[in-house]
DOZAVO-132661 format. One record per residue (C-alpha): x, y, z; residue in three letters; residue number from 1. Coordinates in steps of 0.2 Angstrom, whole numbers. Each point is the difference from the previous one (the first is absolute). Layout:
BEGIN
      x      y      z  type  seq
      X      Y      Z   ALA  NUM
...
END
This chain:
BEGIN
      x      y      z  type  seq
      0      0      0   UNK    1
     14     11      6   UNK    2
     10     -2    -20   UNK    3
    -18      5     -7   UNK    4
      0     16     10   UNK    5
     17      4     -5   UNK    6
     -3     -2    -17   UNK    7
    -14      6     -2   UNK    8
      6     17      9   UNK    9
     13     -1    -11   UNK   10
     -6     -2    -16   UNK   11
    -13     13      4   UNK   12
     11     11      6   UNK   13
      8      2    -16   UNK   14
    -13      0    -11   UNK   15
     -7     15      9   UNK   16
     16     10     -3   UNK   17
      3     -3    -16   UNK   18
    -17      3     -6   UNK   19
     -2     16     11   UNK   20
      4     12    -17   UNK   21
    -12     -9    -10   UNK   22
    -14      9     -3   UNK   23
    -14    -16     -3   UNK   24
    -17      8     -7   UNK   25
     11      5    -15   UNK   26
      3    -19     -3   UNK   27
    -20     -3      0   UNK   28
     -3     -5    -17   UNK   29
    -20      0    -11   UNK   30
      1    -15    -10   UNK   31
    -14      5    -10   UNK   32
      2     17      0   UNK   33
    -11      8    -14   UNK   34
      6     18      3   UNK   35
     20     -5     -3   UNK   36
     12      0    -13   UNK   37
     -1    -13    -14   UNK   38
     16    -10     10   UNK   39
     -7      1     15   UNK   40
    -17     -8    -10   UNK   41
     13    -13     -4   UNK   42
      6     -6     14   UNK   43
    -15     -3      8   UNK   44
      1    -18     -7   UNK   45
     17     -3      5   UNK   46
     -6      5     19   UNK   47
    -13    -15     -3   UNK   48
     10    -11     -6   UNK   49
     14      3     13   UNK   50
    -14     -1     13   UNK   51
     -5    -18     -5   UNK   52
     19     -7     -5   UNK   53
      3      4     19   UNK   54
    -14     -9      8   UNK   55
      4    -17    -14   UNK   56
     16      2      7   UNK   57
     -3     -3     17   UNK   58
    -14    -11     -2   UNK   59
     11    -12     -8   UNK   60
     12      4     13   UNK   61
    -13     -5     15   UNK   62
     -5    -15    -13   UNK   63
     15     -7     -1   UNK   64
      4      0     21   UNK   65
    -14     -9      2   UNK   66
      6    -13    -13   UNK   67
     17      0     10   UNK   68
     -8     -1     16   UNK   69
    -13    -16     -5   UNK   70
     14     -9     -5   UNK   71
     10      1     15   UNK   72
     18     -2     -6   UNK   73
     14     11     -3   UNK   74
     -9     17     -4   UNK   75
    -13     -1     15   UNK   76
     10     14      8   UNK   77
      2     11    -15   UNK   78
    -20     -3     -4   UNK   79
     -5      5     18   UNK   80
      8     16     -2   UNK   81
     -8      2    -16   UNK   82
    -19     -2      8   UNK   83
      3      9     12   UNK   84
      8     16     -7   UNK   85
     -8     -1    -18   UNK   86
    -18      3      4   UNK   87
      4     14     11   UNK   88
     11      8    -16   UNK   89
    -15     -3    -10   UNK   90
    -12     11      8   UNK   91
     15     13      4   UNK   92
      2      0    -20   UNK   93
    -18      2     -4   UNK   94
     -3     14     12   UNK   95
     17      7     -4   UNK   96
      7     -5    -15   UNK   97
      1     19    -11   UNK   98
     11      5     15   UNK   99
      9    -16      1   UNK  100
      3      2    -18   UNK  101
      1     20     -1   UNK  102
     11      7     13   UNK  103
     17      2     -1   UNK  104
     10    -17      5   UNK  105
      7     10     14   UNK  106
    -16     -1      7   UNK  107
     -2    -17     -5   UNK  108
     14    -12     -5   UNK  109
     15      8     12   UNK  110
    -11     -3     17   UNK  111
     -2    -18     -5   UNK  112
     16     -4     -7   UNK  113
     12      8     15   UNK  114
    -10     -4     14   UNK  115
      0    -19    -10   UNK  116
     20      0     -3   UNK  117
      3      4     20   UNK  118
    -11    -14      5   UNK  119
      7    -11    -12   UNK  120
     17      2      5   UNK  121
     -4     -2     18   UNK  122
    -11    -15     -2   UNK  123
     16     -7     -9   UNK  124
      9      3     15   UNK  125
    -12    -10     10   UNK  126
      1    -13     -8   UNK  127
     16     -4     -3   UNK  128
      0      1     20   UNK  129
    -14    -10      0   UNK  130
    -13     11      8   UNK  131
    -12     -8     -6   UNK  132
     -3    -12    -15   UNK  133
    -13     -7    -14   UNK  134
     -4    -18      3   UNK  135
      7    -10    -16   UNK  136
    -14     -6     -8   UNK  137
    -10     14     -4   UNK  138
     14     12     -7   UNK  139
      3      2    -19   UNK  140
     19     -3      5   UNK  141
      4     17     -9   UNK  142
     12     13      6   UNK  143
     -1     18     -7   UNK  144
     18      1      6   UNK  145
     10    -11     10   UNK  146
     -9     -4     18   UNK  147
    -16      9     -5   UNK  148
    -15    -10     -4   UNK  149
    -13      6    -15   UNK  150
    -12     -3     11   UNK  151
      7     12     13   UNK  152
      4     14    -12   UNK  153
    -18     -3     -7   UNK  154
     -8      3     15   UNK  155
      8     16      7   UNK  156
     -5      8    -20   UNK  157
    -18     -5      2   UNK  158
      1      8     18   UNK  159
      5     15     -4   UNK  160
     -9      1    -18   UNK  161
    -13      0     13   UNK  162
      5     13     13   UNK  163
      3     11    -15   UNK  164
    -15     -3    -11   UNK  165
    -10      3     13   UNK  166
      7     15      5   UNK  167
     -4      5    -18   UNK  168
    -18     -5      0   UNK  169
      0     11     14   UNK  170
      6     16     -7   UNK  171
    -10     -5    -18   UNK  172
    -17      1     12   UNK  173
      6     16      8   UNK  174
      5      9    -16   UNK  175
    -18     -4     -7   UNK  176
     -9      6     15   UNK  177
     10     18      1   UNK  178
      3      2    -21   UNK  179
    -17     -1     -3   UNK  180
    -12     13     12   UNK  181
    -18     -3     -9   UNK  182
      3    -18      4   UNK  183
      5      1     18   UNK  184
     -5     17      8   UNK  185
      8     -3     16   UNK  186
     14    -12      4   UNK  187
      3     -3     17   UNK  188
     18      2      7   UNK  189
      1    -18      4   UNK  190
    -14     -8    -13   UNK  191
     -7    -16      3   UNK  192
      6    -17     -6   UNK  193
    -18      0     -8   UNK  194
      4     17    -11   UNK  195
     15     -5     -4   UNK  196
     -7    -16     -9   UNK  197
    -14     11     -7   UNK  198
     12     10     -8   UNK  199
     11    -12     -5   UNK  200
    -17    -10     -9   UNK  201
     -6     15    -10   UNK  202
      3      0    -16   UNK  203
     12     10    -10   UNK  204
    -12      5    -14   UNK  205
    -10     10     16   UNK  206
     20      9      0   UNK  207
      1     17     -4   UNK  208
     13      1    -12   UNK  209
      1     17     -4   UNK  210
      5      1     18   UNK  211
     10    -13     -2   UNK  212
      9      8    -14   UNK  213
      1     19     10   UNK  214
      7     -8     12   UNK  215
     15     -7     -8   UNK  216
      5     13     -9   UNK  217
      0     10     17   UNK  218
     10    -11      8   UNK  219
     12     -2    -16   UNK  220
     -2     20      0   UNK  221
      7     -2     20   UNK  222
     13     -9     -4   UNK  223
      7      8    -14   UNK  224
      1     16      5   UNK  225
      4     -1     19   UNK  226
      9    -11      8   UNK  227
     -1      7     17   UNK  228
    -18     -1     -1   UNK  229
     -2    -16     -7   UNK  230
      8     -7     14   UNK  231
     -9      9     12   UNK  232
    -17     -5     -8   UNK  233
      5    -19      4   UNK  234
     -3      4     18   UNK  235
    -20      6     -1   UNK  236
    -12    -11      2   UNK  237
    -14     -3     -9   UNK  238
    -14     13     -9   UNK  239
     11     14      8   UNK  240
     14     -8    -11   UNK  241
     -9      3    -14   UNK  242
     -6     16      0   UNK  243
     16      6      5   UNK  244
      7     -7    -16   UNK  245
    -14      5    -11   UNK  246
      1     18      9   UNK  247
     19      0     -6   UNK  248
     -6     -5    -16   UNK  249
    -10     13     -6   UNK  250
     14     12      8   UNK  251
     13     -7    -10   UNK  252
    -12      0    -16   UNK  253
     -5     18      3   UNK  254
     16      6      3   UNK  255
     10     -9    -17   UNK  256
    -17      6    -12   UNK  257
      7     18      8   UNK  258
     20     -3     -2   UNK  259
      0    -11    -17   UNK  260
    -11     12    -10   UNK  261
      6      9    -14   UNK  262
     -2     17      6   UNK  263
     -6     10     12   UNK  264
    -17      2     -8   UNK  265
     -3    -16     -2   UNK  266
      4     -4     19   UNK  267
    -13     13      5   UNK  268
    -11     -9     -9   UNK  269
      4    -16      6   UNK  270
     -2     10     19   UNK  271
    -17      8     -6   UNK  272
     -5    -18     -4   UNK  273
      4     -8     15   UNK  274
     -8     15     10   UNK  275
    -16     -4     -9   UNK  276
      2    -20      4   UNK  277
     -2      8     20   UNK  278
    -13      9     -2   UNK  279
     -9    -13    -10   UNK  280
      5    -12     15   UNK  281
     -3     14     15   UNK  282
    -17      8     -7   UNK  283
     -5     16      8   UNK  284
    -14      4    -11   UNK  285
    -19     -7     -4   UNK  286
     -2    -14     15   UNK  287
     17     -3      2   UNK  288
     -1    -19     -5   UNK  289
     16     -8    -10   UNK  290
     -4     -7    -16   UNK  291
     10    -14     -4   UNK  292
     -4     -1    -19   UNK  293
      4     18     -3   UNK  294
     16     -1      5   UNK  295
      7    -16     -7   UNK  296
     -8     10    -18   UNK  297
     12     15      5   UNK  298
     12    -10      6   UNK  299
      2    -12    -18   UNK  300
     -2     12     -7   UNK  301
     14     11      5   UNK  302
     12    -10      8   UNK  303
     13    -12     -9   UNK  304
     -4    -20      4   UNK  305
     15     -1     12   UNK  306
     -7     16     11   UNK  307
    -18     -7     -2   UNK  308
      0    -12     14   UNK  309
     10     10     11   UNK  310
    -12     15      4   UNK  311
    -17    -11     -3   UNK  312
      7    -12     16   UNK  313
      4     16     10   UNK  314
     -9     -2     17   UNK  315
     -7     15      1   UNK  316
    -15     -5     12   UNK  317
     13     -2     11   UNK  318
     10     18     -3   UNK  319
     -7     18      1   UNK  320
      3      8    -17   UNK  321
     11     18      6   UNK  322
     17    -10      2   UNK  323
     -2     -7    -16   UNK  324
     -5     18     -7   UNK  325
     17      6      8   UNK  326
     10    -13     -6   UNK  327
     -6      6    -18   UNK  328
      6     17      6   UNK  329
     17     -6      5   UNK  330
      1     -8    -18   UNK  331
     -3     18     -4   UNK  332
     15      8      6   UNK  333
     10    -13    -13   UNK  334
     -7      8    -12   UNK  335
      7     17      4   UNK  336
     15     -2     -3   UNK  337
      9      8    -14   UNK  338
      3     -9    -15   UNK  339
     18    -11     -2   UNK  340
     11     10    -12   UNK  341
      3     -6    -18   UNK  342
     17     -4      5   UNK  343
      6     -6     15   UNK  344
      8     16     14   UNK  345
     17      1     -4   UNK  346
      9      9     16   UNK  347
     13      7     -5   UNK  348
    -10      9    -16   UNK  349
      1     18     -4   UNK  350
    -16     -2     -4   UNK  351
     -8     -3     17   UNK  352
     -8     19      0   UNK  353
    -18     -8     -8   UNK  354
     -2    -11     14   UNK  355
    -18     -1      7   UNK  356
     -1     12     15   UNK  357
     -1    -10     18   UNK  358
    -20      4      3   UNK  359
     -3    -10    -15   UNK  360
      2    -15     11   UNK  361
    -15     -3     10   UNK  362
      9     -8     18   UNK  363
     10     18      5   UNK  364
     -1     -2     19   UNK  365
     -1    -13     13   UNK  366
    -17      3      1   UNK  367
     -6     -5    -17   UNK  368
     12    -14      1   UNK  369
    -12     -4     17   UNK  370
    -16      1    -11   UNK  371
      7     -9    -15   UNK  372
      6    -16     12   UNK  373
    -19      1      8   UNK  374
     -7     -1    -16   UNK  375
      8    -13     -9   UNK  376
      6    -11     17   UNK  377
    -11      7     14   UNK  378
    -16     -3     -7   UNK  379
      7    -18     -8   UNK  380
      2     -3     23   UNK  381
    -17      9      0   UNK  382
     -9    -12     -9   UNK  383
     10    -16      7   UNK  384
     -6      3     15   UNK  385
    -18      2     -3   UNK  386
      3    -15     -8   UNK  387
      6     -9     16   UNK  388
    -14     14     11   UNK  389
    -13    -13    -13   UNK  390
      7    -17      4   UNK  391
      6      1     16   UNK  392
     -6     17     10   UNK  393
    -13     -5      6   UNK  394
      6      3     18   UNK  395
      9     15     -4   UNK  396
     -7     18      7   UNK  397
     -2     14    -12   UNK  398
     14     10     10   UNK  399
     13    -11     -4   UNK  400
     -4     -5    -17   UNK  401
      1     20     -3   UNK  402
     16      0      8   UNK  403
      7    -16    -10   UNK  404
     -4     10    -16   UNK  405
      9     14      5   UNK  406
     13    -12      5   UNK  407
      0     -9    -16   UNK  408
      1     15    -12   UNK  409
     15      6      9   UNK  410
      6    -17     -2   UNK  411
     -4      3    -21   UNK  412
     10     13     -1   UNK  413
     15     -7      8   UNK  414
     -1    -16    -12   UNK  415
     -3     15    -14   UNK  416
     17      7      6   UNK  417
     10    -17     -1   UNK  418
     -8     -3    -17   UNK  419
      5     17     -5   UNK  420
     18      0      5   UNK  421
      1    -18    -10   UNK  422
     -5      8    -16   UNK  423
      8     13     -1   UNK  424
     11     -3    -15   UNK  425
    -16     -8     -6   UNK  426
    -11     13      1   UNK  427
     13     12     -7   UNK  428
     -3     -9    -16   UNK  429
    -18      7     -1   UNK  430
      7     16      2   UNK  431
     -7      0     18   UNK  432
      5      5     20   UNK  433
     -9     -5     12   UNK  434
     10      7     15   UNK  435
     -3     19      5   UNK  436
      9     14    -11   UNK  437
      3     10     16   UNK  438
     12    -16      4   UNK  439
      7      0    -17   UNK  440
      6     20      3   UNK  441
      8     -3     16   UNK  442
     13    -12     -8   UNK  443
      1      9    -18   UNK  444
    -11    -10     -9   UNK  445
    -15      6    -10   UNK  446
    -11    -16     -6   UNK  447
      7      2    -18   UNK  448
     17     -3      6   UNK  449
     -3    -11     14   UNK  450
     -9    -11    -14   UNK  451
     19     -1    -11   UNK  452
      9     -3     17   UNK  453
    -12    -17      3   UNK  454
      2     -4    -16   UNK  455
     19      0      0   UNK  456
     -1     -8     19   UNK  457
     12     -1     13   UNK  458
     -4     21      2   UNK  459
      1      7     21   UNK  460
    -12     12     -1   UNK  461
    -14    -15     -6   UNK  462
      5    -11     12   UNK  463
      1     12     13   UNK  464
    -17      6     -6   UNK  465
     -6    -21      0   UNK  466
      6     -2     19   UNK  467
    -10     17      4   UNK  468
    -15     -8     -5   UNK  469
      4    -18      6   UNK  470
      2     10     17   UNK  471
    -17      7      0   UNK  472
     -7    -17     -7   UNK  473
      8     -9     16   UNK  474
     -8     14     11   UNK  475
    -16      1     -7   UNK  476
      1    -20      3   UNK  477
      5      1     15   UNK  478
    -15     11      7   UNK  479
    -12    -12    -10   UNK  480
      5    -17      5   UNK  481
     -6     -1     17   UNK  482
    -17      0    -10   UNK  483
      1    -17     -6   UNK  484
      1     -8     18   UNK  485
    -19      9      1   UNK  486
     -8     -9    -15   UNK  487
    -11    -16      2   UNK  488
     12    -15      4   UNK  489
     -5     -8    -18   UNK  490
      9     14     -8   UNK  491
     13      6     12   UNK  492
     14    -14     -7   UNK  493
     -3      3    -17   UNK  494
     -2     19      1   UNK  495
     17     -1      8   UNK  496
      6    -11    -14   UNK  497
     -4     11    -15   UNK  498
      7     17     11   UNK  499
     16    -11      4   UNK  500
      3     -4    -19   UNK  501
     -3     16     -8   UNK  502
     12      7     13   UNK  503
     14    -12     -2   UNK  504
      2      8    -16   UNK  505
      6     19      9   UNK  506
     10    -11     10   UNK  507
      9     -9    -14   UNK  508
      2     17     -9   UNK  509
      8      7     16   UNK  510
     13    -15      2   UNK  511
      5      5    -16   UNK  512
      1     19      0   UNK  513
     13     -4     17   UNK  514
     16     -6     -9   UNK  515
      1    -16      6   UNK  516
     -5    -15    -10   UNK  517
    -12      4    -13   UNK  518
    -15    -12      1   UNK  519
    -10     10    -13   UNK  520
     -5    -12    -14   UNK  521
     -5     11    -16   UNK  522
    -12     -9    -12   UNK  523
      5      4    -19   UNK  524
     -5     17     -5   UNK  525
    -11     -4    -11   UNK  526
    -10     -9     14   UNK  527
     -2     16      9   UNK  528
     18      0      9   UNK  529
     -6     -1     18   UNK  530
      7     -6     15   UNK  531
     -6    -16      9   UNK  532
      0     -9     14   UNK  533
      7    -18     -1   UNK  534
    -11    -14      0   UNK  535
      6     -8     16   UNK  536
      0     16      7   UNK  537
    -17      4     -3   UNK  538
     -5    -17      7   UNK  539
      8      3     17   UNK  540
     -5     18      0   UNK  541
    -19     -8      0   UNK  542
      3    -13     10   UNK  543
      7     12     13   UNK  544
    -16     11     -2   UNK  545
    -12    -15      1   UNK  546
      9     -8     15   UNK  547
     -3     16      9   UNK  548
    -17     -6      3   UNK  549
END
């Protein structure tokens, strides 16, 4: 009993962390789904098939055990372990089988094959010591390596295929009940060994697989464009999980309609757009009721495919429209920066006399930088936590949910701050600067020649200029981070986790800025050119934050 506990806790053990980034609902799969594309359609066969190839499988599996144990010779072993472990694999594969099949083999073949491989070896030791024994007899006499017997190696495979499919079947039923809202309205925090199998029974044609489908392009979205927070995501739990990366979604997709168009009219336009999609979703006229149809008409029709899914999954019903509305006004200030000369700034020119005078450049004192980081950062906090006030706020009084948004805009703008002084070579590209001009004056620089000095690198006034605003990022941090010890205990680690991340980065950049060992890995320019965080790094930064409790 005591070597079933162990391995059980084991196996378990390391299933759970290595499936801890995967994000499940986006592995839910329509088999018939109508509204796909045609290789989706496709493969809705293959699902069937794969489905059914399973089950024959193991039926001839459990078959053929039986046939070993009626004849009571040499395989009576091997065929009790069969009919014992195969029919429980069965039902695993036919409640389970898409995610069994579907997620990644980290999630699947690694916590079966390294938990199997330990025991092996150990159970070799065993008997070579003669621990214990197999009565001769009933044993095929065959060694998968010298001193262990098949029937041995078998049995600790089928033991932890079904520690880990199970596992799996769990995580399929929860991914069902919180992907999918119209068919579960409410999902308890510990649901019922009933609802789980009603999940797991319902069929996938009753999926909705335009949900399906936002959903993993949000999380491919994620996971693309930020690592830090990608990370972070793998430690929320449940429909808060999703939001909060359908939330970044639309963020993200808003944000590159605005920096990817092709002009500065064309990205009004895009923020003129977008401001009409919230006040379509956020009516204030007539009786105030949303109407769905209008705005997937609006959206398809004015929206490329790729940005479709993005703003028609946005959970507004859970968010109050005015931070979205000053998140469009941060997107704004972008645009008011003066066009990027034909030719890039050469310093040392004699031509430098037609440069744009400094008021052209909208962030001209510590102040507007303030208002710019608390509406492109602050508001993005803003709405995380109404998200997390929805889920799990139950509990909280309305004084300290006021004070956590306050909190968490002040914590916006020191992320903003970090994510400023990382780009600024990049940004210098677009012909923009995002720290204050009155800065830029006290060390000689106007934003036309501070953007050739980050474009040459290696310049002391901008990295004197990038510490300055480091400094005020880790101030700002510091005042706001108490906050996070406030929110509901199902947010508090994860909260900490995203913070943590982001700000590792100002702490990589000022390793490097110190003389010391550079640990600043540049991506190739044509990748953006920006500093990052190693990966092993960022895993012990999370694992530092979440520990924390």
């Amino acid at each position: 009993l005591f070597f079933f506990v162990v391995q059980t806790y084991t196996t378990s053990l390391l299933y759970l962390f290595l499936s801890k980034p995967t994000f499940h609902p986006a592995y839910l799969r329509v088999e018939e789904d109508t509204q796909a594309q045609h290789h989706a359609k496709a493969a809705a066969p293959r699902w069937r098939y794969l489905k059914f190839g399973g089950k024959l499988v193991l039926a001839y599996g459990i078959k053929a055990g039986t046939d070993m144990i009626e004849e009571g010779r040499k395989g009576t072993y091997m065929g009790l372990i069969i009919v014992w472990a195969a029919p429980f694999l069965l039902l695993l594969w036919t409640l389970a089988y898409q995610f069994i099949l579907g997620l990644p083999l980290s999630n699947t073949l690694l916590p079966i094959a390294l938990p199997t491989l330990y025991l092996w070896i150990v159970d070799t030791m065993a008997l070579k010591r003669g621990t214990w024994v197999i009565e001769s007899g009933t044993k095929l006499e065959i060694h998968l390596w010298d001193g262990l017997e098949i029937e041995e190696a078998f049995f600790f495979l089928a033991t932890n295929a079904l520690i880990v499919f199970g596992l799996i079947a769990f995580d399929n039923a929860m991914a069902i009940l919180y992907a999918f809202p119209s068919l579960f309205p409410e999902v308890p925090a510990l649901p019922s060994p009933v609802l789980l199998i009603r999940a797991l029974l319902t069929p996938t044609s009753k999926y909705d697989g335009e949900r399906i489908r936002g959903l993993t392009e949000a999380v491919d979205r994620l996971r693309r464009k930020s690592r830090s927070f990608y990370l972070a995501s793998g430690v929320f739990q449940g429909r808060l999980r999703i939001d909060l990366i359908v939330l970044y979604s639309f963020c993200r997709v808003a944000d590159d309609l605005i920096d990817d168009a092709s002009s500065v009219e064309v990205a009004r336009s895009w923020i003129a757009r977008l401001t009409t999609f919230l006040t379509l979703s956020y009516p204030t006229e007539g009786d105030g009721k949303v109407d769905p149809s209008t705005i997937r008409a609006f959206v398809t029709k004015n929206f490329p495919p790729s940005a479709q899914l993005a703003l028609l999954h946005l959970p507004t019903a859970c968010l109050t429209p005015q931070p979205l509305f000053d998140l469009l006004a941060g997107f704004e200030t972008d645009l008011l920066f003066p066009p990027a000369p034909s030719r890039p700034f050469d310093l040392t020119s004699t031509c430098n006399t037609t440069v744009s005078p400094d008021r052209t450049f909208p962030i001209a004192t510590e102040a507007d930088l303030d208002l710019y980081g608390a509406r492109v950062a602050g508001t993005v906090a803003d709405l995380c936590l109404q998200l997390v006030f929805h889920h799990h706020g139950a509990l909280v009084p309305a004084a300290t949910a006021t004070a956590l948004v306050g909190a968490g805009a002040r914590m916006g703008i020191a992320l903003q701050c970090v994510n400023i002084a990382r780009d600024i070579a990049v940004d210098a590209r677009l012909h923009r600067v995002y720290m204050p001009t009155s800065w830029l004056a006290a060390v000689g620089l106007t934003p036309e020649t501070l953007i050739a000095a980050a474009a040459s690198r290696g310049s002391v006034e901008v990295e004197v200029l990038r510490m300055k605003l480091l400094d005020k990022a880790f101030a700002t941090y510091a005042e706001a981070r108490a906050a996070i010890e406030r929110l509901p205990h199902e947010a508090r680690p994860p909260m900490r986790v995203a913070v943590e991340s982001y700000m590792e980065i100002g702490r990589v950049l000022r390793e490097g800025n110190e003389g010391g060992r550079v640990r600043i890995r540049m991506k190739d320019a044509d990748k953006g050119g920006r500093a990052t965080v190693p990966k092993l790094r960022r895993l012990r930064t999370a694992w530092s934050a979440a520990a924390m409790g």
